[in-house]
MARPANU-442733 format. One record per residue: residue in one letter; y, x, z of N, C-alpha, C in turn. Coordinates in steps of 0.2 Angstrom, whole numbers, plus 5000, padded with zeros to 4 digits. Each point is the difference from the previous one (the first is absolute). Example, Ala and Ser with C-alpha at 12.3 -4.5 7.8 and 13.67 -1.06 7.14 Angstrom:
a497250665039500649965000500650045000s500549984996500650045001500549965003
***
This chain:
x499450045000500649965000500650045000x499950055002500650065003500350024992x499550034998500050054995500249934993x500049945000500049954995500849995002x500249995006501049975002500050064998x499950085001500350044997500349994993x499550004995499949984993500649954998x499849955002500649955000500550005002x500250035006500850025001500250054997x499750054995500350044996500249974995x499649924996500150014993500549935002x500349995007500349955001500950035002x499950065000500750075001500249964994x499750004994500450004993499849934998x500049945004500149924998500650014997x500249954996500549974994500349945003x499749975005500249925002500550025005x500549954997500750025003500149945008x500550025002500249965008500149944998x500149955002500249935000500549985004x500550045002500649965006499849975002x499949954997499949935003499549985002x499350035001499549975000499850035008x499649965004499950005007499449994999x499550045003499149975003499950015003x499549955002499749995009499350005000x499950035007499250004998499849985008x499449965002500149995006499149975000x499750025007499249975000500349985009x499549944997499949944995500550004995x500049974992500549984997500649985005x500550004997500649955001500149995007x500050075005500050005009500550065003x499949975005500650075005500350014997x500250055002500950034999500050014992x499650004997500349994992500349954999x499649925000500049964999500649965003x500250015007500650005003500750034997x499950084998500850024997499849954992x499550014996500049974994500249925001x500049955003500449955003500650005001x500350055003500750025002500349994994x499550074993500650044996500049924994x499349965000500249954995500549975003x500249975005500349935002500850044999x500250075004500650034999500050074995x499649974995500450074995499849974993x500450024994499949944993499850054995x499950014995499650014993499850075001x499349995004499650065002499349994997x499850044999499349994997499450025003x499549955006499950005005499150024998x499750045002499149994999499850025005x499449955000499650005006499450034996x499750055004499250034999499649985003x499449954997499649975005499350035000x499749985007499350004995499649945000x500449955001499649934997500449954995x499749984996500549964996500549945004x500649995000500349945003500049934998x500249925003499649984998500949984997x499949964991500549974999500549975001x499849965007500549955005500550065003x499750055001500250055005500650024999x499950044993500350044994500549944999x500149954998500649954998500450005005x499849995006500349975006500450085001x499850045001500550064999500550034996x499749994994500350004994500949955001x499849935003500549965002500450015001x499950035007500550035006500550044996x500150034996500350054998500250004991x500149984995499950004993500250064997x500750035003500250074997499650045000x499550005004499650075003499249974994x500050074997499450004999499350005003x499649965000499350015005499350034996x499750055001499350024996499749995005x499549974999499250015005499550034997x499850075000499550034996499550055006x499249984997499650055004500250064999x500050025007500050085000499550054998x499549985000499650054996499949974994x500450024995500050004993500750054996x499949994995500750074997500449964999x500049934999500849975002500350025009x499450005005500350005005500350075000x499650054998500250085002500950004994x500049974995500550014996500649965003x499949955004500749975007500050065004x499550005002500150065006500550054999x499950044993500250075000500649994995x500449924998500749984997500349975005x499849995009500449985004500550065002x500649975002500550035003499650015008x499949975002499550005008499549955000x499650035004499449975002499949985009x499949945001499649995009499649984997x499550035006499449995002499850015008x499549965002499650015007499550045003x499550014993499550035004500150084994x500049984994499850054997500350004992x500350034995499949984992499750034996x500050054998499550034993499950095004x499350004997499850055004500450064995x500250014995500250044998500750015000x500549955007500650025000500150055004x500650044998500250055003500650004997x500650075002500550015001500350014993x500549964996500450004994499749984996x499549945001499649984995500049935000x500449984997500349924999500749985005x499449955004500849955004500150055008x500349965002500350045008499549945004x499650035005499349975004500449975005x499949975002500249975009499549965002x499450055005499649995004500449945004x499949934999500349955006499250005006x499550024999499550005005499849945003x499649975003499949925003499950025007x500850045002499949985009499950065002x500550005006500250075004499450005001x499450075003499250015002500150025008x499749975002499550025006499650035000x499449974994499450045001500050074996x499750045001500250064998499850004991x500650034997499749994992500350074997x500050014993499750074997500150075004x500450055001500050035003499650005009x500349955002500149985006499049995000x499749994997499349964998499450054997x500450034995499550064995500450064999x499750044998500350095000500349994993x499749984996499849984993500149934998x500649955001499849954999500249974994x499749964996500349964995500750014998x500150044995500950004999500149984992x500449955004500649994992500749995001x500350024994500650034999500549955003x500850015002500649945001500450054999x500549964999501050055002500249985006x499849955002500549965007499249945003x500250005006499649955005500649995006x499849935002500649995004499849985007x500349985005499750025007500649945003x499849995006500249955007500550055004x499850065002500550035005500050084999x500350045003499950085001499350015002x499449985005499750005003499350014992x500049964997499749984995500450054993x500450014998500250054996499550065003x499850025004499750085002499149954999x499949975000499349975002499750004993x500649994996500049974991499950054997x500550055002500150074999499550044999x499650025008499350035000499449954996x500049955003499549944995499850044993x500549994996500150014992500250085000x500250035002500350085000500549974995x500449975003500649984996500650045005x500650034996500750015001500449935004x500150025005500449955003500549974996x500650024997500249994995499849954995x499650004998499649954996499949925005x500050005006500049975004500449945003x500149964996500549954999500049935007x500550025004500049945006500349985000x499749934997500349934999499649945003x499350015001499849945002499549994994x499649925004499449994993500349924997x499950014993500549934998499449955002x499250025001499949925002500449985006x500250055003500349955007500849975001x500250014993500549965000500149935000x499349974998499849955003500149955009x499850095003500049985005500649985005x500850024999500550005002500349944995x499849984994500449944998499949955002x500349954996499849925000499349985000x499649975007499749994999499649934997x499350034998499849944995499449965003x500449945004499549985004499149994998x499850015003499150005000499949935002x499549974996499649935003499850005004x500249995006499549995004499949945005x499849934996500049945003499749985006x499650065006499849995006500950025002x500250044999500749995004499750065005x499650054999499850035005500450104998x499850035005500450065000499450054995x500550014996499450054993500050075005x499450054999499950055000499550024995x500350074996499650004996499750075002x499250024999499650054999499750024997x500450054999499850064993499550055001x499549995000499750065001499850064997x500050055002499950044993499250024997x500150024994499250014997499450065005x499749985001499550085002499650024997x499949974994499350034995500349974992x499850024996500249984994499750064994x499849944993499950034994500449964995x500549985002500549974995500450054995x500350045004500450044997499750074999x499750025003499650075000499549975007x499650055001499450015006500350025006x500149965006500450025005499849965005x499650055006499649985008500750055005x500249945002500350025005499649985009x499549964999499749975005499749995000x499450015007499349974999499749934999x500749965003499949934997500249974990x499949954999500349984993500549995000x500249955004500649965002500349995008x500549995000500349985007499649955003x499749954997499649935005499250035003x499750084997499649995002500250065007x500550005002500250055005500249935006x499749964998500249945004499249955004x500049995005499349965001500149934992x499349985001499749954995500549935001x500050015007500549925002500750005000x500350054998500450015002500649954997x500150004993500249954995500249935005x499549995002499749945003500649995005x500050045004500250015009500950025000x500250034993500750034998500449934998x499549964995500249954997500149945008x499850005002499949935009500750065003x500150064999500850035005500349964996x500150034994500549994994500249905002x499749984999500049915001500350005006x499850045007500349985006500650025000x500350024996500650055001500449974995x499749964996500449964994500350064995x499650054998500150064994499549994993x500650014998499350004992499950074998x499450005001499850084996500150014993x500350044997499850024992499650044997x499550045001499850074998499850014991x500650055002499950014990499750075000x499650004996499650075001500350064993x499850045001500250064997499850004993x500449984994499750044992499350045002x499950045000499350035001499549985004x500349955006499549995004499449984997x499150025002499449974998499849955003x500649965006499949945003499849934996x499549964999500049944997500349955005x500449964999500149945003499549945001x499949985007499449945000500349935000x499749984996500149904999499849975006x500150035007500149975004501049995002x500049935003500749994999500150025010x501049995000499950035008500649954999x500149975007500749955000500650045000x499950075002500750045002499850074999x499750014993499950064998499850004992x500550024995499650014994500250054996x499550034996499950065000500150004989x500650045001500250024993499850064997x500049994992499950054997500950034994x499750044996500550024995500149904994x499650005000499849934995500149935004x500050025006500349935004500749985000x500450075000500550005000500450004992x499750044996500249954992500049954999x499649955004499849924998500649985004x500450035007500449985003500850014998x499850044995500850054997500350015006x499750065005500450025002499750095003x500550025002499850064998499750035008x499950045002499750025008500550025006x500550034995500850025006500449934998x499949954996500449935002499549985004x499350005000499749965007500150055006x500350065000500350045006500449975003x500750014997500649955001500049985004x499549944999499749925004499950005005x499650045001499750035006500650005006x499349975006500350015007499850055004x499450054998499650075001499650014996x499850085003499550024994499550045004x499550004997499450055003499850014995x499950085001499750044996499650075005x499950044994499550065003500650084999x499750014994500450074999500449994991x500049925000500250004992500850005000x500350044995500550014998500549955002x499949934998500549925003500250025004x499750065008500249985006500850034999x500150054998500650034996500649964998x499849964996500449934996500350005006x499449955005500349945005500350035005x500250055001500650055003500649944997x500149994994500749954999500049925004x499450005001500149934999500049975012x500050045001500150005008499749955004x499550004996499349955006499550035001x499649965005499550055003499650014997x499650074999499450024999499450035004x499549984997499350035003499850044995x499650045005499750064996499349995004x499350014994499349995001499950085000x499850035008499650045000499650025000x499449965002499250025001500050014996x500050024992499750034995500150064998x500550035005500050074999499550065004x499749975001499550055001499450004997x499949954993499750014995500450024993x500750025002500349984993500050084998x499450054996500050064999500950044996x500549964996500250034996500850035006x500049965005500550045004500849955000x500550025003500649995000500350055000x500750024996500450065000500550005007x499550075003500450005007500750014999x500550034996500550005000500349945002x500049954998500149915002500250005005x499550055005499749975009500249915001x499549974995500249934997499949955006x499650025004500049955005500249995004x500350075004500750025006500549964998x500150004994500850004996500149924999x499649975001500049914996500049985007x500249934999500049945006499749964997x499149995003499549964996499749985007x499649934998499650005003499350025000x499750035005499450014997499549975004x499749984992499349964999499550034999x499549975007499250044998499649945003x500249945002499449955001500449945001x499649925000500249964997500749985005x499850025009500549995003500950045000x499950064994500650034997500449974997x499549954996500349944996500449945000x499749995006500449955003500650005005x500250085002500350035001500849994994x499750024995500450014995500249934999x499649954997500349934999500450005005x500149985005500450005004500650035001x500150064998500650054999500449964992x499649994995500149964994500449955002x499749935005500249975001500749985003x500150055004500750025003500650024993x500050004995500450024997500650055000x499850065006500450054999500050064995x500750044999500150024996499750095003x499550004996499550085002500350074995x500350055002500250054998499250035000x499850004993499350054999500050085001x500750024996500250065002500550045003x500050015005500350005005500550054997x500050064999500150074998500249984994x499949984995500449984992499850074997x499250015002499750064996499749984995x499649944999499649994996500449974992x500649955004500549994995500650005001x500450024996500750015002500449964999x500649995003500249925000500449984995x500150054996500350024995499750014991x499349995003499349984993499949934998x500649964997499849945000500349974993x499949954997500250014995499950024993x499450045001500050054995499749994992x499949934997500050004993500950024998x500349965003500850034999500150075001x499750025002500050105003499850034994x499449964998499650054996500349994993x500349944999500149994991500950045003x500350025004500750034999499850065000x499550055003499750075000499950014994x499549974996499750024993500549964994x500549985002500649974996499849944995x499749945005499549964993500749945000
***
């Protein structure tokens, strides 16, 4: 593979395909998510005859494409798979490219557009450098970051130049500080939503972070059952939306005050996962990136520990992630009920105390990012 991007980066020195000013492309897994999908939102609704492409890797459904297409007319929209020569020929005519996890194995430095790692989420868990000696590298000019704290983290992470290092905030969260977009919720009951993170997965590549598959089996068998009877007595609705990656199946068993979302629950709902944060009256999670986000949004959080003592792949000490937070911490059903309760009271919970993890000054940032790169 090494010796083939060699090959191809040489005879791609002397491409012919000219720059586009005008053209923007996003690339985001899942299709059309995170922080792409949020500033590419921004820059249709506030910027005009631009020439917008999306890199997918699944075809979109036509309803999709129009209904976007609408929002905006001066702006041109292409939805083109990414693996094909039309996609790699947008790529390499863009003026810039975001992307979340990754875009063409053969980029590198003066060879097409200007990269902007937008990444899916400050990390916790330890990742490339931070993870392997030798880890999965692919090329960026810029990634952007929540606070100083995170610039160094970003920095080592990727053996990226601080400089490169842009702290603005993440655009999905500008969701989080705006007008909120009520959620349905006809029990009239306090939403808390639980994100928990993946442990194991063959979606995107092969990754065992833990001896269990999922978060429920770190859980007894009845437990669903016994959360669901707190949840009811406390008058809270659970929502657990599980991780892209997760190899969780959901059961067609139903719960009066517990239900459990996917990626495709929430396309039938047309709404996106930081608009069901918003909503939210708390959050539990584990070590997923969200916990970050809801730094803005100044309600309680819980954090599920018991699983760290099978979760092999680690947290980045730098963080010292859980001195530094104001969390509740959950390890049994009585923790839980705890928490409701603290929800129920409706006070206003400073997550970080310290304004290390986000600065208070990171907000905003589709507007940061399109006046940085002059869109």
């Amino acid at each position: 593979m090494e010796f083939f991007k060699n090959i191809l980066s040489f005879f791609l020195r002397f491409n012919f395909i000219k720059i586009n000013k005008k053209k923007i492309t996003f690339i985001s897994y899942p299709d059309l998510s995170d922080n792409s999908w949020h500033l590419f939102k921004y820059i249709h609704q506030n910027r005009n005859n631009l020439q917008l492409i999306w890199l997918l890797n699944k075809n979109l459904p036509k309803k999709k494409k129009n209904f976007l297409i609408k929002i905006n007319k001066t702006n041109k929209l292409l939805f083109i798979k990414k693996k094909s020569l039309m996609g790699v020929y947008h790529f390499l005519s863009s003026k810039i490219v975001f992307f979340t996890h990754n875009s063409y194995f053969f980029s590198q430095k003066d060879i097409g557009p200007i990269l902007v790692n937008l990444w899916h989420g400050m990390p916790i868990k330890k990742i490339g450098f931070y993870r392997d000696k030798k880890p999965i590298n692919f090329y960026f000019d810029f990634i952007i970051s929540t606070s100083e704290l995170y610039q160094k983290v970003l920095s080592k992470a990727f053996s990226q130049k601080k400089e490169s290092i842009i702290r603005c905030g993440l655009p999905r969260n500008d969701v989080l500080i705006a007008n909120k977009k009520k959620f349905l919720n006809k029990k009239n009951l306090k939403l808390i939503l639980w994100l928990p993170t993946f442990r194991n997965t063959d979606k995107f590549k092969k990754i065992h972070d833990s001896t269990k598959k999922h978060f429920l089996e770190e859980w007894p068998a009845d437990f669903i059952s016994k959360l669901n009877k707190i949840a009811n007595d406390n008058k809270i609705l659970i929502l657990i939306k599980t991780h892209p990656l997760d190899v969780f199946k959901k059961s067609k068993r139903k719960y009066s005050n517990i239900i459990f979302l996917n990626d495709n629950d929430l396309n039938k709902m047309q709404i996106d996962v930081h608009e069901l944060l918003s909503n939210s009256d708390g959050l539990l999670s584990d070590v997923s990136s969200v916990i970050i986000d809801y730094i803005l949004m100044q309600k309680p959080l819980g954090l599920i520990t018991n699983f760290l003592k099978d979760f092999k792949r680690g947290i980045i000490k730098e963080l010292n992630f859980f001195d530094n937070l104001k969390y509740q911490n959950i390890k049994n059903l009585k923790d839980f009920a705890t928490f409701f309760k603290k929800v129920n009271k409706n006070q206003k919970t400073i997550i970080d105390p310290k304004n290390i993890f986000y600065s208070k000054n990171a907000i905003n940032a589709c507007s940061k990012i399109t006046k940085y790169f002059n869109i």
